[in-house]
Structure formats: structure tokens, C-alpha cells
RODO-2510 file (C-alpha; in nm, 4 decimals, decimal comma):
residues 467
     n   res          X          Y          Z
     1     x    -6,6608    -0,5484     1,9591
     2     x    -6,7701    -0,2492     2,1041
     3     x    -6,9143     0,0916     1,9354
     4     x    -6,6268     0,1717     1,7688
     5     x    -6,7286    -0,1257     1,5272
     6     x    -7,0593    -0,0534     1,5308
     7     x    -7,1065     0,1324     1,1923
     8     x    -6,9141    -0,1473     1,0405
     9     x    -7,1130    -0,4101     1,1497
    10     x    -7,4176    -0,3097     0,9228
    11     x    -7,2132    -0,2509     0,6292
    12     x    -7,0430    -0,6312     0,6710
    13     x    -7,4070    -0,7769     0,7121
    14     x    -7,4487    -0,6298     0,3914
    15     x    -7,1382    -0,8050     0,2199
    16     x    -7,1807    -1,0977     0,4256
    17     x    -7,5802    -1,1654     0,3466
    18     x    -7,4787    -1,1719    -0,0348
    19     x    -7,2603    -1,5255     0,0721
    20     x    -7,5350    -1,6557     0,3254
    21     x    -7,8343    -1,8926     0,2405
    22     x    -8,1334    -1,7437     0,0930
    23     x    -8,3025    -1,7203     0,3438
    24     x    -8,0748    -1,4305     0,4685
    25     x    -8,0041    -1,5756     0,8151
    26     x    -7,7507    -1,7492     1,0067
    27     x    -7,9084    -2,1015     1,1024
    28     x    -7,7710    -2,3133     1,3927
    29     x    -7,8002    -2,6545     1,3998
    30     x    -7,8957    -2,7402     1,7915
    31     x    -7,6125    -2,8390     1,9764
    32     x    -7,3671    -2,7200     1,7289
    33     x    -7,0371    -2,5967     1,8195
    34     x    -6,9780    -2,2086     1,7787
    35     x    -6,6250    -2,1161     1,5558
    36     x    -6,3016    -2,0930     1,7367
    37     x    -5,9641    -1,9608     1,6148
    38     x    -5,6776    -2,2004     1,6568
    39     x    -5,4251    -1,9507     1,6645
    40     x    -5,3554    -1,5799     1,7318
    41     x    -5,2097    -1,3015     1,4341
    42     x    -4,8594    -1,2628     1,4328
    43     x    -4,7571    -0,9315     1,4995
    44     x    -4,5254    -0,8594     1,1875
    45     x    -4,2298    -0,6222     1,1096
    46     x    -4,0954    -0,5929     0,7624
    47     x    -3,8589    -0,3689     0,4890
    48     x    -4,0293    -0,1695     0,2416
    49     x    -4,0489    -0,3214    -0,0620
    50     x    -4,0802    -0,7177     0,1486
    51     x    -4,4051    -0,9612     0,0920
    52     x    -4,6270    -1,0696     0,4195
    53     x    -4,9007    -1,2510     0,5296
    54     x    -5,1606    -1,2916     0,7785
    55     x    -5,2619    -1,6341     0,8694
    56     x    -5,6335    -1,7273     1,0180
    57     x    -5,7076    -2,0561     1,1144
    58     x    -6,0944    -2,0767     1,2335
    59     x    -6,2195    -2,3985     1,3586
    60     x    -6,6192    -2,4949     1,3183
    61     x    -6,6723    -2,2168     1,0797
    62     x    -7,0027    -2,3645     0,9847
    63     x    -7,2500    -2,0903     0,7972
    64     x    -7,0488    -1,7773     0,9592
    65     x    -6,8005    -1,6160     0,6649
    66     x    -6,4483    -1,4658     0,7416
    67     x    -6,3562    -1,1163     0,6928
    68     x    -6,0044    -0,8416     0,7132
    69     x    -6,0416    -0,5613     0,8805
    70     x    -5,7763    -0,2603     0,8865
    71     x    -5,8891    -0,1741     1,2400
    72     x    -5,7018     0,1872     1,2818
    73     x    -5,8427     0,3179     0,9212
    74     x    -6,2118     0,1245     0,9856
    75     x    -6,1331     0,0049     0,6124
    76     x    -6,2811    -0,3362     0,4928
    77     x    -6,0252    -0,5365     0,2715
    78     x    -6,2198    -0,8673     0,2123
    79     x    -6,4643    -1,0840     0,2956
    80     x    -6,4554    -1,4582     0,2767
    81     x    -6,2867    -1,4733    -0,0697
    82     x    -6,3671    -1,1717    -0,2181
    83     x    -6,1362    -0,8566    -0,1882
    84     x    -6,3300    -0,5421    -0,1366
    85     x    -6,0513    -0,2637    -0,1395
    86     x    -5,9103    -0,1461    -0,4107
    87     x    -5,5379    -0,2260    -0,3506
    88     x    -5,3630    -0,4262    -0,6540
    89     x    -5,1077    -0,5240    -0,3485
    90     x    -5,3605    -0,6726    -0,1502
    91     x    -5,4905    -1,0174    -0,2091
    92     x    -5,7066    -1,3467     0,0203
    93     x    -5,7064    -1,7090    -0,0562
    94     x    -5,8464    -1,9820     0,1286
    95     x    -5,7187    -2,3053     0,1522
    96     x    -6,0734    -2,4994     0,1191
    97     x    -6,0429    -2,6177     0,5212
    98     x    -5,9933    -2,3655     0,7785
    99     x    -5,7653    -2,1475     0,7089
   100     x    -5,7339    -1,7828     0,5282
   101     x    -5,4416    -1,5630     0,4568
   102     x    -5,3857    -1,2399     0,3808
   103     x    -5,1349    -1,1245     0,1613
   104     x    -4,9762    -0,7955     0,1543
   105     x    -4,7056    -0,7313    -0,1322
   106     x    -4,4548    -0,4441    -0,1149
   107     x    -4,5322    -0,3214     0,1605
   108     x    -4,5232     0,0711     0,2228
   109     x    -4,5009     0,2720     0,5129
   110     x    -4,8711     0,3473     0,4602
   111     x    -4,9704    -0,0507     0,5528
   112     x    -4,8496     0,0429     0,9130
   113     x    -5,1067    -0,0133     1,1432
   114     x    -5,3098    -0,3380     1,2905
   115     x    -5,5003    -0,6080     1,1000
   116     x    -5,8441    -0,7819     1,1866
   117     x    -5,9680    -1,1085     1,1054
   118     x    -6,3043    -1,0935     1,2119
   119     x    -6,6115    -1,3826     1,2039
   120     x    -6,9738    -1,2430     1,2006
   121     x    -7,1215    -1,4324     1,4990
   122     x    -7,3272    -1,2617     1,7451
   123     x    -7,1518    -1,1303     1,9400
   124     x    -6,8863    -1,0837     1,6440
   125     x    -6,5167    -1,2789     1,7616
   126     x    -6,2197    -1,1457     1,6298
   127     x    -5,8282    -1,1240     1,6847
   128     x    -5,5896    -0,8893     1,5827
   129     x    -5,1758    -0,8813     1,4833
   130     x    -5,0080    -0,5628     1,3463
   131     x    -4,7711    -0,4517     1,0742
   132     x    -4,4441    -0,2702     1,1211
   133     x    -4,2806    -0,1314     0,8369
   134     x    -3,9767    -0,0400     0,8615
   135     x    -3,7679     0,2217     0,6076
   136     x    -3,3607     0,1878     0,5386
   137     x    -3,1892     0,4843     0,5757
   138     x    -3,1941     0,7459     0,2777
   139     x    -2,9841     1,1003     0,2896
   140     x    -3,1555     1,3731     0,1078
   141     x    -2,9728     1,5124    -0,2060
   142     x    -2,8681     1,8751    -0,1335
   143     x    -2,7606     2,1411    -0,3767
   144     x    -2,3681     2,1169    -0,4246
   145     x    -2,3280     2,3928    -0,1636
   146     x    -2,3967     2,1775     0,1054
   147     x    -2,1935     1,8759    -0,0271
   148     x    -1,8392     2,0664    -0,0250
   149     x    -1,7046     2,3461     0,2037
   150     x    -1,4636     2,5811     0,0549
   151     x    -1,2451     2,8050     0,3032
   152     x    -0,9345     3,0342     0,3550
   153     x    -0,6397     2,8713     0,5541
   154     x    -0,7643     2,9328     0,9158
   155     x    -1,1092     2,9975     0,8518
   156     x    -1,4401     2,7464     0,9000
   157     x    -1,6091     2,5232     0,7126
   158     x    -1,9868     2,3807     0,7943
   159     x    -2,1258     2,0427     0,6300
   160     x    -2,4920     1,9506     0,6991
   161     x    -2,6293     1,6058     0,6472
   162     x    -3,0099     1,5469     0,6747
   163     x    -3,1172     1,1573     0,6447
   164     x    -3,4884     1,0037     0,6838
   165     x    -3,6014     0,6567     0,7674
   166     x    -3,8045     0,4294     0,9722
   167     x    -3,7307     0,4664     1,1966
   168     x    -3,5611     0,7679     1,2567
   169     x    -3,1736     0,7159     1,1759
   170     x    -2,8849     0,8197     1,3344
   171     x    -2,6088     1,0160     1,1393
   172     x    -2,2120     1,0343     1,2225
   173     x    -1,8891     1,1753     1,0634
   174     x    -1,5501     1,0010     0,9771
   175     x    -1,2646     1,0674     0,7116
   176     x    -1,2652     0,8980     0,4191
   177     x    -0,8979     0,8421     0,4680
   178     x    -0,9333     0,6991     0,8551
   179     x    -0,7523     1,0246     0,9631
   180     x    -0,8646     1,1909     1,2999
   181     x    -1,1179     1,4806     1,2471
   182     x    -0,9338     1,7684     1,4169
   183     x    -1,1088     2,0585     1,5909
   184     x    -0,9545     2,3390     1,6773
   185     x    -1,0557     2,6458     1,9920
   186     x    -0,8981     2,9292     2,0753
   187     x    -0,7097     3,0517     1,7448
   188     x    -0,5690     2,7064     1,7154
   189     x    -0,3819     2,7220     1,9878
   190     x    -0,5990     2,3867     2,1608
   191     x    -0,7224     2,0887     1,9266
   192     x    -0,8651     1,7830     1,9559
   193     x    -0,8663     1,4848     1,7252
   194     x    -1,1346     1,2069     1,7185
   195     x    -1,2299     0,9588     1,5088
   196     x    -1,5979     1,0477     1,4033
   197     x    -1,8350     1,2904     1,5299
   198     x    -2,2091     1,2381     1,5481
   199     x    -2,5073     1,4674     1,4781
   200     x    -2,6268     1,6193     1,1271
   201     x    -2,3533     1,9169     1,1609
   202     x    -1,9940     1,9362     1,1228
   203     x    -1,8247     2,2281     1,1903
   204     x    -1,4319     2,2907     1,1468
   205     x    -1,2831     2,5982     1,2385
   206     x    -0,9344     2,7420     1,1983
   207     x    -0,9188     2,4698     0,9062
   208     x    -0,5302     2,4112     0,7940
   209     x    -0,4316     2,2357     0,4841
   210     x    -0,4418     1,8504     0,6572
   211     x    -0,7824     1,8813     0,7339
   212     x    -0,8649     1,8727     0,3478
   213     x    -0,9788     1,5496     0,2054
   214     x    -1,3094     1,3738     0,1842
   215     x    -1,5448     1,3144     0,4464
   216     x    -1,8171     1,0504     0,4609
   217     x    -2,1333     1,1277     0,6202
   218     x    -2,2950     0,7810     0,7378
   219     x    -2,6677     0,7033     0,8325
   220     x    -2,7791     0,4109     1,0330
   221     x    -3,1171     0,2865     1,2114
   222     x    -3,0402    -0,0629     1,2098
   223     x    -3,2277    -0,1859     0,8843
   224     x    -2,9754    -0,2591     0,6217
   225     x    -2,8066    -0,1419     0,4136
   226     x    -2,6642     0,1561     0,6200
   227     x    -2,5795     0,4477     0,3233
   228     x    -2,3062     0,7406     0,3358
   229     x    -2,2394     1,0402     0,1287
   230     x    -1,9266     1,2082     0,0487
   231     x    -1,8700     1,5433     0,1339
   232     x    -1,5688     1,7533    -0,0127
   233     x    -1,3312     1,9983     0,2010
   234     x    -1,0929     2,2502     0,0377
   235     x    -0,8656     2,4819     0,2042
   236     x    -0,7354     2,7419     0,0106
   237     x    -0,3614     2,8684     0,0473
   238     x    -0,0816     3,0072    -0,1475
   239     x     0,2066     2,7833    -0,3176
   240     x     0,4889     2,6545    -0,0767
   241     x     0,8059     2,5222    -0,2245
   242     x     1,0758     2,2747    -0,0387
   243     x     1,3749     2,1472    -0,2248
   244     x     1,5593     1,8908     0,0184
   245     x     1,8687     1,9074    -0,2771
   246     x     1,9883     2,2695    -0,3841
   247     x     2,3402     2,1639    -0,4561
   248     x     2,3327     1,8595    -0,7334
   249     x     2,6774     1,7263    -0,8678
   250     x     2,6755     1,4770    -1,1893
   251     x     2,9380     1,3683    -1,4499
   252     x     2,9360     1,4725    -1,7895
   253     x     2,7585     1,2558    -2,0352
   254     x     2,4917     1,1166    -1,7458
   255     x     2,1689     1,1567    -1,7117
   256     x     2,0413     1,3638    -1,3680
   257     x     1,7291     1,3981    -1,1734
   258     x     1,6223     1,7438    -0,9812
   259     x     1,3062     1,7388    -0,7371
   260     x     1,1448     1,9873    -0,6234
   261     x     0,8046     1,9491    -0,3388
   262     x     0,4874     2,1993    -0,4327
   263     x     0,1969     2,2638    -0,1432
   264     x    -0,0329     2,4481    -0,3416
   265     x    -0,4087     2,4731    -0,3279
   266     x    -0,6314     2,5523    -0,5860
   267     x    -0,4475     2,3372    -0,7877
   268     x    -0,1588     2,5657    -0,9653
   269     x     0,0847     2,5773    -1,2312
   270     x     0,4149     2,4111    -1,2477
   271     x     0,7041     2,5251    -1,4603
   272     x     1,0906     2,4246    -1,4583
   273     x     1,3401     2,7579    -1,5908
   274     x     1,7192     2,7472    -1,6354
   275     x     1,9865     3,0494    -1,6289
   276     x     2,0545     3,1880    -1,9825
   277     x     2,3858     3,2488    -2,0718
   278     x     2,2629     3,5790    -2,1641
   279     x     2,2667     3,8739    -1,8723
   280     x     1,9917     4,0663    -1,7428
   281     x     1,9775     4,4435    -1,6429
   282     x     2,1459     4,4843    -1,2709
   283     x     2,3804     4,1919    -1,3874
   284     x     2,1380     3,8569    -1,3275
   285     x     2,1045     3,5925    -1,5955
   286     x     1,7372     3,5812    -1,7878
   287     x     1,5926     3,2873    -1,7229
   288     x     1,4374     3,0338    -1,9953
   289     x     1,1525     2,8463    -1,9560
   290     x     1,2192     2,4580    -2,0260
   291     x     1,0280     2,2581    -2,2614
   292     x     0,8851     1,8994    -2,2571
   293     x     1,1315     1,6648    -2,5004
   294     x     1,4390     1,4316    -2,5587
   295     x     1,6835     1,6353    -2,3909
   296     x     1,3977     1,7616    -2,0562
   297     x     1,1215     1,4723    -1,9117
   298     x     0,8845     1,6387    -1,6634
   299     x     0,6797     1,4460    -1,4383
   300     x     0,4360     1,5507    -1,1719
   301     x     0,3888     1,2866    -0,9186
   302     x     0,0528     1,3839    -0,6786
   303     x     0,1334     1,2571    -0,3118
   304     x    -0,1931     1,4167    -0,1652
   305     x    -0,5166     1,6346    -0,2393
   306     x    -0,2532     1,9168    -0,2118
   307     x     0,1006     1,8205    -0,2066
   308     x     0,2989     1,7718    -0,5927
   309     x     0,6431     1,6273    -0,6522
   310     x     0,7888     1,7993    -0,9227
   311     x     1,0667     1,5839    -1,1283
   312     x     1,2744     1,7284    -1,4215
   313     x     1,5451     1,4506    -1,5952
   314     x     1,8458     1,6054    -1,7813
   315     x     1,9748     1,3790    -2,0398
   316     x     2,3098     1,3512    -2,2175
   317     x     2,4490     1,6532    -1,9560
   318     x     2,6736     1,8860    -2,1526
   319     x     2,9012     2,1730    -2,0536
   320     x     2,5882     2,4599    -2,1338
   321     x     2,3811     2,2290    -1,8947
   322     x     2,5469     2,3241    -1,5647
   323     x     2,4483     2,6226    -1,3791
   324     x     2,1032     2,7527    -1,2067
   325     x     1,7307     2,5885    -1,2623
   326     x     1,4171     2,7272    -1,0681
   327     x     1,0957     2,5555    -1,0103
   328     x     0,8103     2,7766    -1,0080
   329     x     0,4649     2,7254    -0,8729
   330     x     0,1755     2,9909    -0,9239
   331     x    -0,1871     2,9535    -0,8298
   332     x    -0,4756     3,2606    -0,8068
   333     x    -0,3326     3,3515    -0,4396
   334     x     0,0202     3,3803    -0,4867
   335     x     0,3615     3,2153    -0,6513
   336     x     0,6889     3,0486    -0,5224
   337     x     1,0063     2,9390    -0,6319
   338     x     1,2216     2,6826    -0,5642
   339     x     1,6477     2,7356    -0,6575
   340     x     1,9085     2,4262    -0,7524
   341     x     2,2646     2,4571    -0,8760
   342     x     2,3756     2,2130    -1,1238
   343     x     2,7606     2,1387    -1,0915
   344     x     2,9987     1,9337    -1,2950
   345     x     3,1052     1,6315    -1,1071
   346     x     3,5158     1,5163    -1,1750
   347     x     3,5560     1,1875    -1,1169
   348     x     3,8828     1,0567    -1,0189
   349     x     4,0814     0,8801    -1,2921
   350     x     4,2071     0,5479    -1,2236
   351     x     4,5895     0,4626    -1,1547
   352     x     4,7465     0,2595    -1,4720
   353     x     4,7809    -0,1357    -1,4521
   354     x     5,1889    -0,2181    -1,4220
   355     x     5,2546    -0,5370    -1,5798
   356     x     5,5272    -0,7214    -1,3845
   357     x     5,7397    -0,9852    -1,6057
   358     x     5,8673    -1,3444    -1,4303
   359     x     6,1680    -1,4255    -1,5786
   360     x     6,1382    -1,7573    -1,6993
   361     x     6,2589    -2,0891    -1,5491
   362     x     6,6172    -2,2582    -1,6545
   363     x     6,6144    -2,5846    -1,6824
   364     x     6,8852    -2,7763    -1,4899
   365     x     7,0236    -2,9748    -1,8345
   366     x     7,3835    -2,8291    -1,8549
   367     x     7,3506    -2,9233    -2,2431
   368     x     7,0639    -2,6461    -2,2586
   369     x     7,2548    -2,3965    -2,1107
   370     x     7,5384    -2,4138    -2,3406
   371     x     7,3139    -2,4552    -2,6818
   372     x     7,1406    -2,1847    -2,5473
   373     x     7,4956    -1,9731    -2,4777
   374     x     7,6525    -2,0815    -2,8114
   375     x     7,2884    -1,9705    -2,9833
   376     x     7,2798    -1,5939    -2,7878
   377     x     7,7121    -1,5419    -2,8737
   378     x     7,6112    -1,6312    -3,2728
   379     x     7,3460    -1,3865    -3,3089
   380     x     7,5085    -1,0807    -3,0691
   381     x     7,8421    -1,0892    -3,1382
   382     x     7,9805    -0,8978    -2,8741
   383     x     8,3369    -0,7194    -2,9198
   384     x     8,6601    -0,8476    -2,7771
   385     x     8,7183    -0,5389    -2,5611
   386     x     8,3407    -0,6055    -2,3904
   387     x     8,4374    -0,9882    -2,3338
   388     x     8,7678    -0,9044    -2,1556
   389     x     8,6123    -0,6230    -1,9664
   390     x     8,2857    -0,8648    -1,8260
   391     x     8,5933    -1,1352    -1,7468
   392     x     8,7494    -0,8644    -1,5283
   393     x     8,3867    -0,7927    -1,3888
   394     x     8,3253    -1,1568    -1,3533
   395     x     8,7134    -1,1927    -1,1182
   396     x     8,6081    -0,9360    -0,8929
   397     x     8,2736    -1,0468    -0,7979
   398     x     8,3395    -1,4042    -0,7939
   399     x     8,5514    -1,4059    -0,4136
   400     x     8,2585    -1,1547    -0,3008
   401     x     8,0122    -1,3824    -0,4248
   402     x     8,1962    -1,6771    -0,3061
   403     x     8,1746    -1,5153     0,0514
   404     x     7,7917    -1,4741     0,0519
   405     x     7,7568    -1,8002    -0,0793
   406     x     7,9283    -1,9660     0,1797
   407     x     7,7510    -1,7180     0,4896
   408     x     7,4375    -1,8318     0,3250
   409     x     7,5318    -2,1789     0,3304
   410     x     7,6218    -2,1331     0,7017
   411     x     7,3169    -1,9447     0,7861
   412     x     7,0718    -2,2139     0,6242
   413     x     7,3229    -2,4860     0,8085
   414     x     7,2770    -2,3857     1,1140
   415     x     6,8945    -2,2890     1,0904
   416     x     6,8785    -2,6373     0,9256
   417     x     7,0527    -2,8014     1,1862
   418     x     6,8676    -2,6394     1,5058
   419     x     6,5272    -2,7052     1,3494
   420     x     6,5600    -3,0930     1,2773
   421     x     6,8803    -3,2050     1,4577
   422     x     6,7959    -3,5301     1,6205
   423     x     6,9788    -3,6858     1,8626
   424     x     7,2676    -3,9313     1,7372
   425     x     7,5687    -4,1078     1,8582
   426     x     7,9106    -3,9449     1,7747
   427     x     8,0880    -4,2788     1,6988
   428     x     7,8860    -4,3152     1,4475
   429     x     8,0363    -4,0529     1,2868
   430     x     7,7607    -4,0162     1,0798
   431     x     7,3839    -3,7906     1,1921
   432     x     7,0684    -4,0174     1,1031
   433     x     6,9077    -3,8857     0,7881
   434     x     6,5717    -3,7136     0,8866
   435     x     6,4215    -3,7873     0,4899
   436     x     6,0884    -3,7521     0,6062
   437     x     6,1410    -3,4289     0,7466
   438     x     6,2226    -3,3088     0,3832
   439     x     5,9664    -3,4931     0,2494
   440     x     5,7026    -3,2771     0,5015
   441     x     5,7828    -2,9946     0,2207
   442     x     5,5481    -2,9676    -0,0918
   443     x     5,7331    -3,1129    -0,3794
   444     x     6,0185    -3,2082    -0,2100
   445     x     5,9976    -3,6028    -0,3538
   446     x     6,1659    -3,4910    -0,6612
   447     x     6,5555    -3,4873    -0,6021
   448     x     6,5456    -3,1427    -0,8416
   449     x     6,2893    -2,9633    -0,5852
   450     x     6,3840    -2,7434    -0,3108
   451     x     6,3587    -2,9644    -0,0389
   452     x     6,6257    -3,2526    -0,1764
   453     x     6,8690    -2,9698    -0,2314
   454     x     6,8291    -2,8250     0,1189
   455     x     6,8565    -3,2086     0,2397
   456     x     7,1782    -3,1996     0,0263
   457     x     7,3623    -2,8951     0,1491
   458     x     7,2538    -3,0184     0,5304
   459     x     7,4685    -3,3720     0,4564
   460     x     7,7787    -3,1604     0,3354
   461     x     7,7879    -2,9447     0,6389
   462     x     7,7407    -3,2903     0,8825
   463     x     8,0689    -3,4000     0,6625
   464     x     8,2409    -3,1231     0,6718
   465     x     8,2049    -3,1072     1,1072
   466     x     8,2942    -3,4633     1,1320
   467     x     8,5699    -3,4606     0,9182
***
């Protein structure tokens, strides 16, 4: 194999004499057939941690012996099958015919390298395959300095990721949140917003409150699993206050809601006040701070890393419950308030129901009408002055009513008569009776309904022209 082997080669006659006849020396048969290998080394690649073998398959082995070479450290691992290095992950076995393995278990970065299976003719014949072991991606645990950046609204923030692996990975940037990373030039007056950013580094300057959130830094070098750390960014500002309602009306009695929207970061302190009846120097009310119970609820609801929505419920709203409430905010750089009126809401009363009374229906039984007379005179017995004075009453109106009786009846006649006159024959003396046109109106089968009596006043007109 060359010099490089050549200080091995007396230390593996050594080994190899101790599994040779006694007489210390190779002996040939004539004409017999030198070894062969029947197939080459596989050239391997594997994850730390995996199993692998090397298979070699020698053919007319005859007296020669078998041995694994680790060619780039010159070490000897076994001969035949007996393991010479002192690896408890190494091991050989033979299957009894022609072939040898050897097996490597866990493998570590440090089994890198190329593997020899070697037999001790003369010259010695050998093949090789190597190992490739390959490393997932690992980021290095840094102090908590370097896992969060901490900055003024507007100023800069620097994360640094540092990952290791075999080989070398590659490292990139995203949101945790899928938001755009923005970076801002020129005092913030140019930005620009991408999705993830590779390289070790990322730097943010002119930070503003949206860029807070988490950030994942994520290593790859295509041997799973790819791994990510999170990294924390905090930008630092003073409270800011909206309230989209200053002017809220309810009823008496109800229950009512105010809101009021916090941007605040560090996190800061809350706190609902009301106007005291009582009056302040320079003629303001004092203000009293409101207290968690049956007649105030408080809820914080958190809508982002920075943003708060404050909620204070009123119950059972009484007179003393109208007026001013503040929302106050206060955190280590500064405080803000937030103002709502509370006003009484009238509600318009609604109009009373009138009840209209039907008079009732008479029947058309002359008998009823006079029981019912004789029964009304017994129990109001009304003067005789008051019954000659409705007689008089009743004489005056009867030729007026008379008159509009009989215009009505001429009216209806002659709507009556141009609506269904048919055409008859004057000799007759005597119009055709249209029945069914009457009997077209709802209910007008019963002689008593309003269709038989228009029918009826219709034949006494006809009688009254022809006679």
C-alpha cells in the first residue's frame, strides 16, 4: 500500500501471526486462487447519535486473516474477530463464510474520516469507504442580555444569534407573529418591511412601539430537526390614552359600560376615579378613586404586548352616579388620563291605550225591541215633562230625517241601478232580477244580510218607475 502503511504492516504481522499456523507462515497451496473482494465499502453519511456498518465480503480467503483500518488516524480497530481498540462503540462479527462487518454505534463527529478493510497478502489488498457524520443544528445559550433588547421609543435594538452544526448552519430572522420586520433609515423617514432577514445579527433602529413582540431566530443545515430560539423586544414609551365615547347617556336603574384604550409600556397602572360631590380649591370637584365591588366591575382586556382595554360597569345607576369619571394610566415614564361624562338618559313615555266601545248589535225581532223598551221605561222612569219634550224632538227631526232617508234611497238607487242594470224589455213591465249579482256579496244568502236588503230597496225603486 505504499510507505505510508509501512510501519503498520509490522505491527499487523504481529497480530496477525498470533491467528496463523504454527509454523508462523502463510502457506499456498500450488495453483490456489489468491482472495478477492466481491464488493467495494460504501461510502456512508449519518446523524450523530445513528448506528452503521461496514460490510466486507472477501472471496478465497484461504490462510490470509481480515483486518479494519482507520486509515487517516493509522489506528488498528480489529483483526479477524478480535477488536483491538479500545472503543465500547466499536464492534466485528463474522458471519462464518466470507463476509465481515464493522459496526459503529452512536456515531460522533470524531468517527469522521475513512475506513480500511485490509487482507495481509503480499502485496497487502485493501479497499476503502468513508464516514460522514453529520451534526443537527444547535444555538448556543447566551446570557439573557443577548436574548431580549430593551430600548427607548426611536432608539435601536441589536439581537445576536450564534448556532453550530455539521455542517455549518445557516441562521435567519422572522416574527413570531408573521408580521413584516420593519427597518427604518434616515430618522424614520424611509422603511422597509420584509419578511425575515438572514445572518446572525439583527439590528432595528428608530424602533416604534409595533415593532415589539417576539422574534424567532431559526437555524438550518438541512439535517433535521431545524431549531429556533425566541428572542424578546421591548420598546419603552409613556402611557397614551384614547376614549372613542366621552359623552355616555343611560336610563336610570340600568346598568352602563365606559371604555377607555391604554398604550403603555412597561406595563403600568390602571385606575378608574369619579367627581366628588365635594369641591376642590379653584372651584374643581376632588376626585375619588373607585373600588372593585357590586356596585363597580373592572376588567382589563390585553389586545397586544402593549395595548389594554380598560372596562368599568356601573350597576343599578342612581341620581349621585351621573357626572365626570377619569381613567388614569401611570407607568415609570409618565401618566395620562382619559375624561367621560355620564348623563341621565329620559326616555320618552308612551301615549295611553284608548279603548273604543262597539255598540252592540239589535236583533231584528220587533218582540225584543219592545221587551227590551218596556224593561229600560220600568227601571228609569223618566218624567212626563222629558217624554213630551223628546216627542216634540222626535216631530221635528222625523220630516228631516225622512228627507235623508229618501236622498239616500235615491243615491243607492241610482248607483244600484247603473252598476247592475241589465238590459230588459219595457213591456214587460217588470226588470229581470239579477239574484246572483247580490249573491256575489259575502253573506248576502241570508234574506237579513246586507245584500237581500239592498236587492230589496232596488225592486221598490223598479216599481215605483214603472208604476
Amino acid at each position: 500500500m505504499g510507505p505510508l502503511y509501512a510501519p503498520l504492516l509490522s505491527i499487523l504481522v504481529g497480530l496477525v501471526s498470533s491467528h496463523l499456523p504454527a509454523t508462523g507462515q502463510v502457506q499456498l497451496q500450488p495453483n490456489e486462487p489468491e482472495p478477492q473482494f466481491l464488493a467495494a465499502l460504501e461510502n456512508m453519511t449519518a446523524s450523530q447519535g445513528r448506528d452503521v456498518q461496514f460490510t466486507c465480503i472477501v472471496d478465497q480467503l484461504g490462510p490470509y486473516r481480515v483486518a479494519w483500518i482507520k486509515s487517516d488516524t493509522k489506528a488498528i480497530l480489529a483483526i479477524h474477530t478480535h477488536l483491538v481498540a479500545h472503543n465500547q462503540r466499536l464492534s466485528v462479527t463474522h458471519n462464518g463464510h466470507n463476509t465481515w462487518r464493522l459496526h459503529v454505534n452512536n456515531v460522533q463527529p470524531s468517527d469522521n474520516g475513512t475506513y480500511m478493510c485490509q487482507i495481509n497478502t503480499e502485496p497487502m489488498r485493501s479497499q476503502m469507504g468513508s464516514l460522514s457524520v453529520v451534526v443537527p443544528p444547535d444555538i448556543l445559550s447566551n446570557d439573557s442580555s443577548e436574548t431580549s433588547g430593551v430600548a427607548r421609543e426611536g432608539g435601536s435594538v441589536m439581537l445576536r444569534c450564534t448556532a453550530v452544526g455539521v455542517p455549518e448552519p445557516t441562521v435567519s430572522w422572522r416574527r413570531e407573529d408573521t408580521a413584516n420586520i420593519v427597518f427604518r433609515h434616515d430618522g424614520g423617514r424611509e422603511k422597509q418591511a420584509v419578511r425575515s432577514v438572514a445572518g446572525p445579527v439583527l439590528a432595528l433602529s428608530g424602533v416604534m412601539r409595533q415593532d415589539m413582540g417576539t422574534y424567532l431566530c431559526i437555524a438550518t443545515n438541512g439535517v433535521p430537526p431545524a431549531v429556533s430560539k425566541r428572542y424578546q423586544v421591548q420598546v419603552h414609551f409613556e402611557p397614551l390614552i384614547k376614549v372613542s365615547n366621552q359623552l355616555v347617556a343611560a336610563p336610570a336603574y340600568s346598568d352602563v359600560i365606559i371604555q377607555c384604550y391604554v398604550e403603555a409600556s412597561p406595563k403600568a397602572m390602571n385606575t378608574w376615579w369619579r367627581e366628588s360631590a365635594t369641591m376642590a380649591a379653584g372651584g374643581a370637584h376632588e376626585m375619588d378613586k373607585l373600588v372593585q365591588g357590586d356596585k363597580y366591575i373592572m376588567q382589563e382586556i390585553q389586545l397586544s404586548d402593549y395595548a389594554v382595554l380598560m372596562n368599568l360597569t356601573i350597576r343599578g345607576l342612581a341620581k349621585r352616579d351621573f357626572g365626570g369619571y377619569v381613567c388614569s394610566s401611570v407607568n415609570v415614564l409618565g401618566k395620562s388620563e382619559g375624561n367621560i361624562r355620564l348623563q341621565e338618559l329620559h326616555l320618552p313615555v308612551s301615549p295611553s291605550t284608548t279603548t273604543s266601545t262597539t255598540p252592540p248589535r239589535h236583533s231584528h225581532d220587533p218582540g225584543k225591541h219592545r221587551n227590551r223598551n218596556k224593561s229600560t221605561n220600568a227601571n228609569n222612569k223618566t218624567p212626563a215633562h222629558s217624554k213630551d219634550t223628546l216627542a216634540k224632538q222626535g216631530r221635528k227631526k222625523q220630516p228631516q230625517e225622512q228627507e235623508g232617508a229618501a236622498s239616500s234611497t235615491e243615491q243607492l238607487g241610482d248607483s244600484t241601478a247603473t252598476a247592475t242594470a241589465p238590459h230588459w224589455d219595457a213591456s214587460t213591465k217588470s226588470p229581470p232580477r239579477r239574484r246572483d249579482r247580490w249573491n256575489d256579496i259575502p253573506g248576502s244568502t241570508d234574506r237579513q244580510t246586507p245584500g237581500a236588503a239592498l236587492l230589496a230597496v232596488h225592486d221598490a225603486m223598479n216599481a215605483l218607475v214603472l208604476g
